[in-house]
TITI-998723 format. One record per residue: x, y, z of N, C-alpha, C in turn; residue in three letters. Coordinates in steps of 0.02 Angstrom, whole numbers, plus 50000, padded with zeros to 5 digits. Atoms other than C-alpha are relative to their C-alpha. Example, Ala and Ser with C-alpha at 12.3 -4.5 7.8 and 13.67 -1.06 7.14 Angstrom:
2
500454994150000506154977550390500455006050000ALA
499584994149997506844994750357499615005550037SER
REM end
This chain:
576
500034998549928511954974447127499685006950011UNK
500544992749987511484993647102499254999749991UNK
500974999350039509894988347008499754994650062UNK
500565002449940509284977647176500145006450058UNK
500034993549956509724991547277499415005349975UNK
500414996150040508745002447182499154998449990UNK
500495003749995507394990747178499665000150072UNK
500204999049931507414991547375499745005850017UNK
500224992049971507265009247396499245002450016UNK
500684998349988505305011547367499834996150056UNK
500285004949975505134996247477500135002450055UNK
500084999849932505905003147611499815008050010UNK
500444993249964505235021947617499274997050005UNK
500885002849999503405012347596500174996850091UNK
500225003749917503885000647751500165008450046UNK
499864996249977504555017947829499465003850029UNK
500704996949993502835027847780499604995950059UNK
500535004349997501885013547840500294999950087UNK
499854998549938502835014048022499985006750031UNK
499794995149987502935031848048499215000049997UNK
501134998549989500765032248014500014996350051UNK
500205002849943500635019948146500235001150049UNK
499674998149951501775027648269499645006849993UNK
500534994950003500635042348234499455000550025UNK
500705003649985499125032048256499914998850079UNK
500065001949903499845025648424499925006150033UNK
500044994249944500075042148497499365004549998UNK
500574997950008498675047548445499304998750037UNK
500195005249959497645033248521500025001050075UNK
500034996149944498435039748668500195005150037UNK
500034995250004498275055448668499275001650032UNK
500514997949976496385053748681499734998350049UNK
500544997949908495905050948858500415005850030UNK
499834994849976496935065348891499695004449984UNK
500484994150016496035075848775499565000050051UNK
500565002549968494575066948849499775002650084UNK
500044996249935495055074349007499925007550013UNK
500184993250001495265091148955499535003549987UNK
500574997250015493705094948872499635000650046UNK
500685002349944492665086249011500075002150046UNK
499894996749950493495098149135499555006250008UNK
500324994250008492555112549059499244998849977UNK
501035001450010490755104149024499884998950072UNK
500555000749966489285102949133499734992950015UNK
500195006749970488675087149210499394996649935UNK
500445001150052487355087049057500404999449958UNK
499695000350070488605087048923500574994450008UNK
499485004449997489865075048997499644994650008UNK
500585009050025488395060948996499565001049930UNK
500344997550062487685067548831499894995149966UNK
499905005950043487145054848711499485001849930UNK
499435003949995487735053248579500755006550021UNK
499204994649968489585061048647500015003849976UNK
499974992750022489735078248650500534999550016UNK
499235001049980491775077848634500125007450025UNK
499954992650001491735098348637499635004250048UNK
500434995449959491125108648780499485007849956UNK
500114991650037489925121548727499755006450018UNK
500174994149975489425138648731499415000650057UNK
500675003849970488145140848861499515008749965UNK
500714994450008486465152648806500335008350011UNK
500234993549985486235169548790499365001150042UNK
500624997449969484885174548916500025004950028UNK
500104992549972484085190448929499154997550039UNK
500634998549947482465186049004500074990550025UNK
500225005449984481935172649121499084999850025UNK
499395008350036481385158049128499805000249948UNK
500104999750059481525153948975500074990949993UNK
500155006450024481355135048878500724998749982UNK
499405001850021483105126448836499874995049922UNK
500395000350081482855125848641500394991849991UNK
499645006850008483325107248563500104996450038UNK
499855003449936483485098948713499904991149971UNK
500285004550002482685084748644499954997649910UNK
499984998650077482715078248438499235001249982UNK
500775000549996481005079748349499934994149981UNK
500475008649996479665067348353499854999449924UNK
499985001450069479885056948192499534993349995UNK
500495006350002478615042448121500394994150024UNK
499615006249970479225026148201499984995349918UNK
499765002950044479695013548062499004996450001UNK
500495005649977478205001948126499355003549947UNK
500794996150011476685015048082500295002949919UNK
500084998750057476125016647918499885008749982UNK
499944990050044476225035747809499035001450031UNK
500784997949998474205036747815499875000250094UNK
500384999749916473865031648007500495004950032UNK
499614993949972475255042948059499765006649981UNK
500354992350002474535058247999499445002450013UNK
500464998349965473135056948069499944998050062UNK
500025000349931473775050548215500375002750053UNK
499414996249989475295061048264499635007850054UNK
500294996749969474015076948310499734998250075UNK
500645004049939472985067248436500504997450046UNK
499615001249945474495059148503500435002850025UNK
499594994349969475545074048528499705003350065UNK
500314997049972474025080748610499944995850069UNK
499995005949919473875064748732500455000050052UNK
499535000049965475575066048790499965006450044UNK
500094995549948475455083548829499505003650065UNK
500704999849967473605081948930500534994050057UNK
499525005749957474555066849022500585005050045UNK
499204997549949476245076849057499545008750041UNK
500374993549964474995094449127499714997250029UNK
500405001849928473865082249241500684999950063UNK
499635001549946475555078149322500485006450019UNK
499854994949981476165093849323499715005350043UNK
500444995349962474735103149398499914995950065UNK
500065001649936474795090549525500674998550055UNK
499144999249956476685093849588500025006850018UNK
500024994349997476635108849692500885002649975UNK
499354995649997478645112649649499805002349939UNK
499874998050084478185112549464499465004349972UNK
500494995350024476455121749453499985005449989UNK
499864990650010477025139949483500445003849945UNK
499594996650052477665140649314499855003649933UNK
500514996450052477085152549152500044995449933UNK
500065006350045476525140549018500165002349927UNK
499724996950060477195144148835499814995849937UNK
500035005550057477035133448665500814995250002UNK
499265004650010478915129248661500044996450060UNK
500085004349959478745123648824499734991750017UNK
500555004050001477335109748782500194997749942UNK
499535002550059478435107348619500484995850019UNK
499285002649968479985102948714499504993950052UNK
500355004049966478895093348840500074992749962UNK
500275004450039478195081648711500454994749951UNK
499415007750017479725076748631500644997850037UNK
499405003349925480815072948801499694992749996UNK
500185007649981479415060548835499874995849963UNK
500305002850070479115055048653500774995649997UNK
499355004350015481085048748667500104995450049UNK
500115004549954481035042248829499614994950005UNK
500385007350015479635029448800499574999549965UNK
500585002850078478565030348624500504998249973UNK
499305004650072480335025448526500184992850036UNK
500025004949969480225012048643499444993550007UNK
500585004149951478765003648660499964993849936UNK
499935008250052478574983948561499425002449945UNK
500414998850069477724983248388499554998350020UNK
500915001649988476064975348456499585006149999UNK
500544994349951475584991948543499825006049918UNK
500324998550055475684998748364499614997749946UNK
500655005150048474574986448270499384999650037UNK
500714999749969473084991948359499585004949978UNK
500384995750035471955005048335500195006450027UNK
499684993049981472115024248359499715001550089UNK
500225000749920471215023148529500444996850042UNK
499795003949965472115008148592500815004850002UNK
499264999550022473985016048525499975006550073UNK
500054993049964473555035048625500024996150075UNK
500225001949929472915023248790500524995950009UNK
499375002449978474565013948789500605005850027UNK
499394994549984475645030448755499855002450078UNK
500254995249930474705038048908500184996850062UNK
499825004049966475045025349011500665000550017UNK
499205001649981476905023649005500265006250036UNK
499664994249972477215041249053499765001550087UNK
500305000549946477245041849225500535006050035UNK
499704994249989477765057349353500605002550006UNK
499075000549997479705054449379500125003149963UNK
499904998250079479875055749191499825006849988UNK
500214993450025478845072149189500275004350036UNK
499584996349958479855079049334500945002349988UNK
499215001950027481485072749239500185004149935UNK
500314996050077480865080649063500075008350016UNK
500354991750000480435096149155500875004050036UNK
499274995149962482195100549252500295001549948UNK
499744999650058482905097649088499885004549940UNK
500344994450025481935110548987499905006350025UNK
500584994349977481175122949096500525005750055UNK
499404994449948482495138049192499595004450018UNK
500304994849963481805149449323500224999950059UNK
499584998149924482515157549478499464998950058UNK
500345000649945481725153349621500285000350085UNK
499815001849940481985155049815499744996650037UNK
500345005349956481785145049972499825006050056UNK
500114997749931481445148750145500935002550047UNK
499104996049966482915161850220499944996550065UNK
499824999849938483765156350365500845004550043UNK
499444997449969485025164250494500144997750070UNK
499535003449953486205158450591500415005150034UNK
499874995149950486975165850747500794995750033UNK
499205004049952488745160950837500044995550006UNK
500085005649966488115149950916499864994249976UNK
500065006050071487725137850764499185000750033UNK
500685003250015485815139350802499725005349952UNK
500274999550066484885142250643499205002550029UNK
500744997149998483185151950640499725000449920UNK
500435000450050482085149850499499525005549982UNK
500564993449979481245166850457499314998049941UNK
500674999150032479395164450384499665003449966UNK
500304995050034478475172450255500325006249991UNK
499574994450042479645183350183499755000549922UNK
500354995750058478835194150050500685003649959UNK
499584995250030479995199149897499875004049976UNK
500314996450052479615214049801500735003149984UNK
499514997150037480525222549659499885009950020UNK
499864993749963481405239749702499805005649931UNK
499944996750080481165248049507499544997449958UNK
500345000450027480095249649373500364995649932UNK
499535002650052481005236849284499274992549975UNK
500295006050038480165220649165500094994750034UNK
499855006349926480325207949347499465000550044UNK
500215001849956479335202549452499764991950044UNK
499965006049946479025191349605499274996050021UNK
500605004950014477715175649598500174996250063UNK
499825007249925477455168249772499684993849981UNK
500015007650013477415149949774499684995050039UNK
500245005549958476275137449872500354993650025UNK
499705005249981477505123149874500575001850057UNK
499604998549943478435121250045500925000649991UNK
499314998350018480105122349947500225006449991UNK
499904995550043479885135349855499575004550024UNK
500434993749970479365154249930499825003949943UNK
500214996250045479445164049772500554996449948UNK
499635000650052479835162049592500165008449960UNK
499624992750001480755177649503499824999349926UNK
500214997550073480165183149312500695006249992UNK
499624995850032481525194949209500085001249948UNK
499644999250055482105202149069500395009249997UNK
499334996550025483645212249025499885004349951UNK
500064997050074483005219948869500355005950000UNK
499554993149976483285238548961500314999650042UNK
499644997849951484425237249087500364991350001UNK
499565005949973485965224949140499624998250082UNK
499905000949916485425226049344499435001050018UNK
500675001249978483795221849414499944999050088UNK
500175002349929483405222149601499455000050048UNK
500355003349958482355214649721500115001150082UNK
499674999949912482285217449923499264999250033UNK
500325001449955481405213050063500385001950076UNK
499735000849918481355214650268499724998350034UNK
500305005449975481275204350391500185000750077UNK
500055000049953481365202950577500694997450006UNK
499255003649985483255198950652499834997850069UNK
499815001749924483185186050788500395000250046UNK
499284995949975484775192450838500235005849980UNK
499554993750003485915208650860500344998049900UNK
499474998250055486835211350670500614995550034UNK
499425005049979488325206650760500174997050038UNK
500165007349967487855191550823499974995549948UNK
500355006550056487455182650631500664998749990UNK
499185003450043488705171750567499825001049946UNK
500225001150060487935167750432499265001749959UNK
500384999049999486435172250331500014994549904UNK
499935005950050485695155350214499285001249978UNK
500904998250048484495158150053499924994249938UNK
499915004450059484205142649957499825003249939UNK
500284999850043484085146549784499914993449929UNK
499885002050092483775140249597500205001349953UNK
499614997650081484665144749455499465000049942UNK
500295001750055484075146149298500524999149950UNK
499555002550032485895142049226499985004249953UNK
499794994750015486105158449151500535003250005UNK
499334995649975487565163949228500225006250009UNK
499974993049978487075179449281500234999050068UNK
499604997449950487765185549435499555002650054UNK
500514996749936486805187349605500315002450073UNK
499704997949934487345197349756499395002350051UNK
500474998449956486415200449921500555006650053UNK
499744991349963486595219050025499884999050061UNK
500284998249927486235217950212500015004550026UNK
499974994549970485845232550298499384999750071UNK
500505000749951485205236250467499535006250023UNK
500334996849971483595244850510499655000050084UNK
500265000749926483105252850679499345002750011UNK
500774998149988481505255550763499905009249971UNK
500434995250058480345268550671500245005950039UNK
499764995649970480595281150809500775002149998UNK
499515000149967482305278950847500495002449908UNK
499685001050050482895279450653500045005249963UNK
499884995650029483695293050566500284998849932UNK
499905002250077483685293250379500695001149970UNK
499494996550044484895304650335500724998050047UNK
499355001449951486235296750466500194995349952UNK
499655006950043487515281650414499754996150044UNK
500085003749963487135267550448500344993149980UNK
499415005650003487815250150450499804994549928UNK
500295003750062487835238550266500354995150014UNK
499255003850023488775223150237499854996849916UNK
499884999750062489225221650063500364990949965UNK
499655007050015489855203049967500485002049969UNK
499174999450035491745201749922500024996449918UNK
500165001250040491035192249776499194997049974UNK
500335000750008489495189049674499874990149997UNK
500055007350003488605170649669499804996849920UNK
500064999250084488495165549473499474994849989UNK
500545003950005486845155949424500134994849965UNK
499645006150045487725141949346499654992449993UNK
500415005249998486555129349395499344999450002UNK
500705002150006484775121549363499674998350075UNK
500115005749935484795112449538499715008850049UNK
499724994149932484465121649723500574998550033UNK
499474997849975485755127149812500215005550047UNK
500144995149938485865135949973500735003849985UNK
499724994650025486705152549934500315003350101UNK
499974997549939487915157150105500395004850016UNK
499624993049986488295173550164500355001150070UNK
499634997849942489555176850298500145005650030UNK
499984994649993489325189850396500675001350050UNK
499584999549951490485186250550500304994250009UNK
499545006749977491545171950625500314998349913UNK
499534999850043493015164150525499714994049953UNK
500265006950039492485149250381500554995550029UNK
499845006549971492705130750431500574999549913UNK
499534999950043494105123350306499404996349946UNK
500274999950074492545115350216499465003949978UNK
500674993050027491585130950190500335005049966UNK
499634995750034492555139550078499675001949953UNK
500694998250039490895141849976499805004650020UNK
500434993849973490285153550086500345007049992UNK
499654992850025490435171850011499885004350069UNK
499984995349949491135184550142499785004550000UNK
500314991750012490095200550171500515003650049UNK
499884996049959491015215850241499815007549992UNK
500384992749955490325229550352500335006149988UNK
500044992750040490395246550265499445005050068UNK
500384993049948489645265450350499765000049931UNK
500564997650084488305269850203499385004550012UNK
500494996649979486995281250204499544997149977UNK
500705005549992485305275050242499385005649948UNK
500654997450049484235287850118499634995949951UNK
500545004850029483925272450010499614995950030UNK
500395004849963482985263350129499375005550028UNK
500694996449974481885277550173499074999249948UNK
500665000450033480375270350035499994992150024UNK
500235007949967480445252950138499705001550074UNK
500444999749943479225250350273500564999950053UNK
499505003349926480065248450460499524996850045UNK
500415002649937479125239450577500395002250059UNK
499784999349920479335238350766500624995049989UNK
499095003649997481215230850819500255001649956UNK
499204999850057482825229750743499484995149945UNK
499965004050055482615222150570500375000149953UNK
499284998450044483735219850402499535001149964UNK
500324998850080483345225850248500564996249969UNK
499505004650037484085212450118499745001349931UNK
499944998450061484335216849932500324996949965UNK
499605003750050484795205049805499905003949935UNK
499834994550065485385213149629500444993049963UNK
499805005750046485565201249478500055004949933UNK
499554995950051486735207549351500114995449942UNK
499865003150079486875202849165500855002949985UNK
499314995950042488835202849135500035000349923UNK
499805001750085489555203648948500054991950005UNK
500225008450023489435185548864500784998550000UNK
499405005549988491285183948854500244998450098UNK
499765004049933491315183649053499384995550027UNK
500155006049995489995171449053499974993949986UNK
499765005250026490745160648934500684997850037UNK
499585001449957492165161749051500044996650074UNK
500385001349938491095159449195499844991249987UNK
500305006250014490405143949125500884993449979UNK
499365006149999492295133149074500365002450053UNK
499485003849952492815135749229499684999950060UNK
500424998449958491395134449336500254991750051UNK
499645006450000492305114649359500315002250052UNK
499354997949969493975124349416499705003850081UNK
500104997149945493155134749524499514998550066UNK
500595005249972491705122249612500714996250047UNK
499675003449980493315112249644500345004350076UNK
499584997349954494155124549775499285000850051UNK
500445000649942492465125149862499794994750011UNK
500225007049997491935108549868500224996250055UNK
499565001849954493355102149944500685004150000UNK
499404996849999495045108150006500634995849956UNK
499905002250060495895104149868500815003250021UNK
499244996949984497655115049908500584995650063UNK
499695003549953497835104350072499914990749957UNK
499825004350047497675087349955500364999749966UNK
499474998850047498885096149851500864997750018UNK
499364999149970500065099749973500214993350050UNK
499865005949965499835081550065500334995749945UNK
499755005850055500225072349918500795002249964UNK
499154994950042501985085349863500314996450057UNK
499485000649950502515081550043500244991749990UNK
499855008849981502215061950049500444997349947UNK
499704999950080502825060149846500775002550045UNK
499254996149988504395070649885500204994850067UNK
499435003449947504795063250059500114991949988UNK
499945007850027504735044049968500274998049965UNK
499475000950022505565048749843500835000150014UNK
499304998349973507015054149935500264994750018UNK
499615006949949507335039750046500034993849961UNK
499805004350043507155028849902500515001249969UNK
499344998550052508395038249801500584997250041UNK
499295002849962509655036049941499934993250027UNK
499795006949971509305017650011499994995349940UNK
500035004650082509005012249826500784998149981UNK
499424997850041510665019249785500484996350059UNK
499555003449940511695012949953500064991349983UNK
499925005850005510864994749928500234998449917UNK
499535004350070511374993349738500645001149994UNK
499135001549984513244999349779500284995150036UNK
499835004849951513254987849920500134992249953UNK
500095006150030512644973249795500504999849938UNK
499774996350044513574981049648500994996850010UNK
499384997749975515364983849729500454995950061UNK
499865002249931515564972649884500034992349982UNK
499925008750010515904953949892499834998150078UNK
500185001449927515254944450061499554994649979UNK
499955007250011514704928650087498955001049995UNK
500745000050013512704924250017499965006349966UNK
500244993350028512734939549895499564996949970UNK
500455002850085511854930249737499554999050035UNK
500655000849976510934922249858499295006850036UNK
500234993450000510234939249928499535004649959UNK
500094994650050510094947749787499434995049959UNK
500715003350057508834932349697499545000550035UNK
500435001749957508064933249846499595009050010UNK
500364989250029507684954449810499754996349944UNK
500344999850049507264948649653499354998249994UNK
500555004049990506144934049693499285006150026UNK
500614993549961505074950149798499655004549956UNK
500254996150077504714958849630499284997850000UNK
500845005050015503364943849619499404999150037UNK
500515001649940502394944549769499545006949999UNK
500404993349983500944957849746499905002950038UNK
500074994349953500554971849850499474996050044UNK
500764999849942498874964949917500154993150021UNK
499715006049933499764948650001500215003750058UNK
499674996649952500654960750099499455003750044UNK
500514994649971499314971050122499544999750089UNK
500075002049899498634962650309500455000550030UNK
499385001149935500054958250384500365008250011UNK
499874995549983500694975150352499475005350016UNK
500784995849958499154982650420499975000550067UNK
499864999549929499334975850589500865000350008UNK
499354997549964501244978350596500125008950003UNK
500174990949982500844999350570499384998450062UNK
500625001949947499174993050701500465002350059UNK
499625002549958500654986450816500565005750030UNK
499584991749992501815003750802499585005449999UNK
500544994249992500465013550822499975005549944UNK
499734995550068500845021650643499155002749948UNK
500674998850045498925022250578499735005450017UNK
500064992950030498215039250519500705002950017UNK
499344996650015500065045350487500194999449941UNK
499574998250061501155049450367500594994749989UNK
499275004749976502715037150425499594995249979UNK
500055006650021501575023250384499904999049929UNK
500165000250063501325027950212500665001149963UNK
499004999150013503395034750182500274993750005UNK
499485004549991504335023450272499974993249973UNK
500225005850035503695005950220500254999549939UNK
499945000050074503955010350040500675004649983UNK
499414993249998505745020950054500544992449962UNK
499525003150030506565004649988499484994749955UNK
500505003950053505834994549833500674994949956UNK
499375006550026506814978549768500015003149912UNK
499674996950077506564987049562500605004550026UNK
499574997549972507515000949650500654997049994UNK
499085005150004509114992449705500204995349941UNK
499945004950049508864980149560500265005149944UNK
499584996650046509144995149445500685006050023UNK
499254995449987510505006549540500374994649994UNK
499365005050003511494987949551500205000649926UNK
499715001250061511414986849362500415006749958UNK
499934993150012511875004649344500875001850017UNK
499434999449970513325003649481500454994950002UNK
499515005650025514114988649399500395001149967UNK
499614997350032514634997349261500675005150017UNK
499334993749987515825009049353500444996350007UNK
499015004850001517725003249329500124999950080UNK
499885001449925518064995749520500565003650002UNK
499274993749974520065004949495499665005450001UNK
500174995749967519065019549508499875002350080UNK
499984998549917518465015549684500564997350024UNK
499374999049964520185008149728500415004149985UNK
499664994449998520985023949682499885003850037UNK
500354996549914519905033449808500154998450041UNK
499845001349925520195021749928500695001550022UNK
499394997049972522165025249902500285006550005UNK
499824995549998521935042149912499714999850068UNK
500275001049939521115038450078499245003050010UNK
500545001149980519485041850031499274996050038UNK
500335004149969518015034350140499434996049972UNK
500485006450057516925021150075499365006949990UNK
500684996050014515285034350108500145007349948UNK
499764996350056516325046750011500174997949960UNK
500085004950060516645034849881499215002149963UNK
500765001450024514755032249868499945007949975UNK
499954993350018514415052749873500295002049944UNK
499614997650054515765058049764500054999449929UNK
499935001750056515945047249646499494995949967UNK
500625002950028514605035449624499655002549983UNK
500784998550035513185045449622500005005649960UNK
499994993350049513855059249511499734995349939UNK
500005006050066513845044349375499714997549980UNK
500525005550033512425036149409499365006749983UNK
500804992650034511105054049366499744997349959UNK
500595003150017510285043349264499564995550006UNK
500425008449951509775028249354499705004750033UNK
500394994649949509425043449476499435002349988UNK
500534997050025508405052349369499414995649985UNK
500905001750023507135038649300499814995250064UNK
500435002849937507115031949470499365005350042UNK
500474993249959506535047849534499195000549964UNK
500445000950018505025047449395499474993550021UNK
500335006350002504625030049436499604999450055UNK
500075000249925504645033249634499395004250012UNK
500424995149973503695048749629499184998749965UNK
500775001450024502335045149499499534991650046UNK
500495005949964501785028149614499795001750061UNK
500234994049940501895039049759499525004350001UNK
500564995649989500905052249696499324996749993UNK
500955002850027499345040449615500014994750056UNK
500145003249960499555030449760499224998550040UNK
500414998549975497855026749832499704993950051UNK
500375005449945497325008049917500405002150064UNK
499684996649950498595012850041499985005050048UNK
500174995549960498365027750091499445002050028UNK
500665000050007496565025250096499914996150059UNK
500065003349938496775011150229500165002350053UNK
499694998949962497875018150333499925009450016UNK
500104992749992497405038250339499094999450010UNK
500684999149951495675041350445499505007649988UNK
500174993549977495785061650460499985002149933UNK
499974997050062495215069450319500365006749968UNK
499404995050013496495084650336500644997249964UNK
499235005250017497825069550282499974997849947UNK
499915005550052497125064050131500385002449952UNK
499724999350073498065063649960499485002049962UNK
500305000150043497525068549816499544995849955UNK
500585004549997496845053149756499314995250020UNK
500224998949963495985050349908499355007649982UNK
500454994149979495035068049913499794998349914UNK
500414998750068494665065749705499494995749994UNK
500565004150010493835049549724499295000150038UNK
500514999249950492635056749878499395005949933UNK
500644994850057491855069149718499534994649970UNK
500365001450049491065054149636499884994850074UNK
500445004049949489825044949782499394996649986UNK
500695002849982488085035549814499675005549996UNK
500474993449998487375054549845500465005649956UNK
499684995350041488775064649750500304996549933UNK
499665002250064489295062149560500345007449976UNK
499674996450048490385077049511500494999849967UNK
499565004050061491235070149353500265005949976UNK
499774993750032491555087749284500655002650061UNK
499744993949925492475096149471500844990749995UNK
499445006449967493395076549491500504999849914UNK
499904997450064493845079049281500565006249999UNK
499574992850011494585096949321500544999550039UNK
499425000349953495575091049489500534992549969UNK
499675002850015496215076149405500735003449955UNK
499574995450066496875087549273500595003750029UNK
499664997549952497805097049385500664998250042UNK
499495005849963498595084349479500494996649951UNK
499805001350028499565078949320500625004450013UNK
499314994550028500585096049323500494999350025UNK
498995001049981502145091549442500224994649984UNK
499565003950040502295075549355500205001949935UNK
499764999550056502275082749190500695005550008UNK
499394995449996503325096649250500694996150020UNK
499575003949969504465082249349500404995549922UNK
499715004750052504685072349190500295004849918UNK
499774997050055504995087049069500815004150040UNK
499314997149962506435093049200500644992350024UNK
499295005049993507475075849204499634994749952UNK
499945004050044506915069849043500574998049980UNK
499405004850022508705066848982500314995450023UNK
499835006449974509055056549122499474995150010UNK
500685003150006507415048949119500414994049926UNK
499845004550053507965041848924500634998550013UNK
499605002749981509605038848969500064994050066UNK
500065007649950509075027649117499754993749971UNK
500375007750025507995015849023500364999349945UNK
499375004350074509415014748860500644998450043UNK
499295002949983510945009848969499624996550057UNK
500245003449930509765001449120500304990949989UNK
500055008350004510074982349051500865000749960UNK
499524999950022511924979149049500424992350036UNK
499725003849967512874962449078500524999550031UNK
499424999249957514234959749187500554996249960UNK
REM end
């Protein structure tokens, strides 16, 4: 008998090993779309479609001068399987050269893309964007031809999209649009031909631009100096304090340097005293070049921001002395002098700049605090009224005898089975009918009692010894003090994993509240996350970072009544 015992022992630490790896495996398994979530909170819209998967956000560039070429972008161009060692080497020159004669006709004929300084790595990187996009593509025929025919196919396929698509993807340079300013009154003036020039004898300068997007492109480098600036002035169609706003589309070059604009007001030539103060307004924060795209850059000078303009950086009005403005022209009228100053921080606050450029996109984007705080209130006030009518109807069912209980109670059960989206009309026009649509009451109340609910406080409040409640009652306690007192001290764990159950369907709640909520001050959280990813908007990275987010008062909810959490679901199934 010892010697089969003995015999067992390896057998069962092996089956042991062999469960304990796969309960490893499972959590592991799922574990990773969480990771999956966290990484992809802190990449870039390029790295979270990357192919093949970039699981790891990464560093972004060092850049001291712009623009500059985005190195690797693209793998190199390798012999295709098809083409033989000999015709490839003498055909590889000629067709490198085709592609890039092809991708410069269509470049010189796009005014956004012509005003740019031409380089080798540039025409390197070029060549193998479009060499992946459609020569690793193209059918074996087109290579069983001759070296003429193969070049007059490649040339062909590349067409301008592709070279416009190739080129955002490679090529970084700052560029501006056409300034506009805005006045109280929401009307917008468009100021014309605004000339930038650089203020210092610094390694920058300003390349005006023929295309109607684009007014000037901006050249730099950092080599000597962190802070480079640029200014111009321009005519104010309005008083100073009259602008609301003052709007400068720019371009990034995804550097993540740091751009601020100075306003200051000059007065007529006569009238203007150098050495007096005069009026500046200064930005409460800088705008960080984080992106490739344009992006209208908005400065607030006056009036209060709308709740979705929380993008727009506030300037405030400072006394400053005007001696630096005395080597800028003045014309006739009021005019501003405007000074933008692009600053090279240290690399660890642009590596900082860059993982949380997600976090911080998200609070301007949308109002994200009032989603926060719609979805704590609705969660919390659903859970409540479930806790208590959950808990009333399973004592009632529990504790009480009266005629049709069973029947009742199969008839809660039977309701388990009937999905949400049967219900879903009829209770559409009965909130229609109470006038309950865009509210809050139609999204609470409806759902404050749920047949699992009562189904698990009954099995919960079965177990309590009934001479308990007829001892209460002969002390003359009242049935609702019954319930209070004694019941629900007892049942804290039915309580507790009801409360997880209630609140997490509450909070990810979304066909619901989606039908029935209009005003976009009302929405939930799932609501306002799914408006980031659209037909005209995809931000997978900002909807990535707010999802993430939105996890924390359940995880915090479920790490604060975990013990009754596991104690609800090990004593929940108990027979009578």
């Amino acid at each position: 008998m010892q010697h089969s015992n003995k015999a067992q022992r390896p057998e069962t630490k092996i089956f042991r090993g062999v469960g304990y790896l796969l309960l490893v495996t499972a959590a592991f398994c799922t574990m990773v779309p969480l990771l999956w979530l966290l990484t992809s909170s802190f990449k870039t819209a390029n790295e979270i479609f990357a192919v093949p998967i970039q699981w790891l956000p990464s560093f972004p560039p060092r850049v001291a001068a712009s623009p500059y070429i985005v190195e690797d972008a693209y793998p190199k161009i390798e012999k295709p399987e098809r083409v033989d060692e000999t015709l490839w080497t003498a055909l590889q020159p000629e067709l490198t050269q085709a592609i890039w004669t092809k991708a410069e006709a269509h470049i010189a004929a796009n005014t956004q893309l012509s005003n740019y300084i031409p380089s080798q790595q540039l025409q390197t990187e070029m060549i193998e964007g479009l060499w992946q996009q459609f020569v690793t593509a193209l059918p074996d025929e087109i290579w069983r031809g001759t070296e003429t025919s193969i070049i007059a196919a490649i040339q062909d396929t590349i067409i301008p999209e592709t070279v416009d698509s190739i080129w955002s993807s490679v090529y970084r340079e700052v560029a501006f649009g056409t300034l506009q300013i805005e006045d109280l009154g929401f009307n917008r003036t468009p100021i014309e031909g605004v000339e930038w020039e650089t203020l210092q004898e610094t390694d920058a300068r300003i390349r005006p631009s023929v295309d109607t997007q684009t007014v000037a492109s901006l050249s730099y480098d950092f080599q000597d100096t962190d802070t480079l600036h640029i200014a111009t002035t321009i005519p104010t169609p309005v008083p100073i304090d009259q602008i609301r706003r003052i709007t400068l589309p720019i371009r990034g070059d995804a550097s993540y340097h740091r751009l601020s604009l100075t306003v200051s007001v000059l007065q007529p030539a006569e009238t203007l005293n150098i050495a007096s103060n005069g009026v500046t307004y200064q930005p409460t924060r800088p705008f960080v070049l984080e992106s490739a795209l344009w992006k209208d850059t908005v400065w607030r000078l006056h009036g209060i921001p709308g709740e979705l303009e929380s993008s727009h950086i506030t300037m405030l009005r400072t006394e400053t002395d005007n001696t630096a403005l005395s080597t800028i022209g003045v014309g006739p009228g009021s005019q501003l002098f405007l000074q933008l100053t692009i600053h090279q921080p240290p690399y660890l606050s642009i590596v900082w700049d860059k993982l949380t450029s997600n976090y911080r996109n998200l609070w301007k984007t949308v109002p994200y605090n009032r989603y926060f705080i719609n979805s704590v209130f609705i969660a919390t006030a659903s859970t409540l009224l479930t806790l208590f009518f959950c808990s009333l109807g399973g004592y009632a069912f529990a504790k009480y005898q009266f005629r049709g209980q069973k029947i009742l109670f199969g008839i809660l059960l039977a309701s388990m089975m009937v999905p949400f989206q049967v219900l879903l009309v009829p209770l559409f026009g009965l909130m229609y009918d109470m006038g309950w649509l865009n509210s809050y009451k139609a999204i609470i109340i409806p759902f404050s009692v749920g047949a699992f609910g009562v189904f698990l406080m009954r099995q919960f409040i079965v177990t309590i010894p009934s001479e308990l409640i007829d001892a209460a009652r002969i002390d003359g306690c009242s049935e609702f003090g019954i319930y209070y007192r004694i019941v629900l001290p007892i049942i804290k764990p039915a309580l507790g994993a009801l409360t997880i159950y209630s609140f997490l369907g509450s909070w990810n709640g979304y066909l619901w509240p989606l039908i029935i909520l209009r005003d976009e001050a009302k929405y939930t959280l799932p609501i306002g996350l799914a408006n980031l990813v659209g037909i005209y908007r995809q931000d997978y990275g900002m909807l990535m970072a707010g999802t993430l987010l939105s996890l924390m008062p359940i995880i915090i909810l479920f790490l604060a009544m975990q013990r009754e959490f596991v104690q609800g679901i090990t004593l929940g199934g108990v027979k009578e």
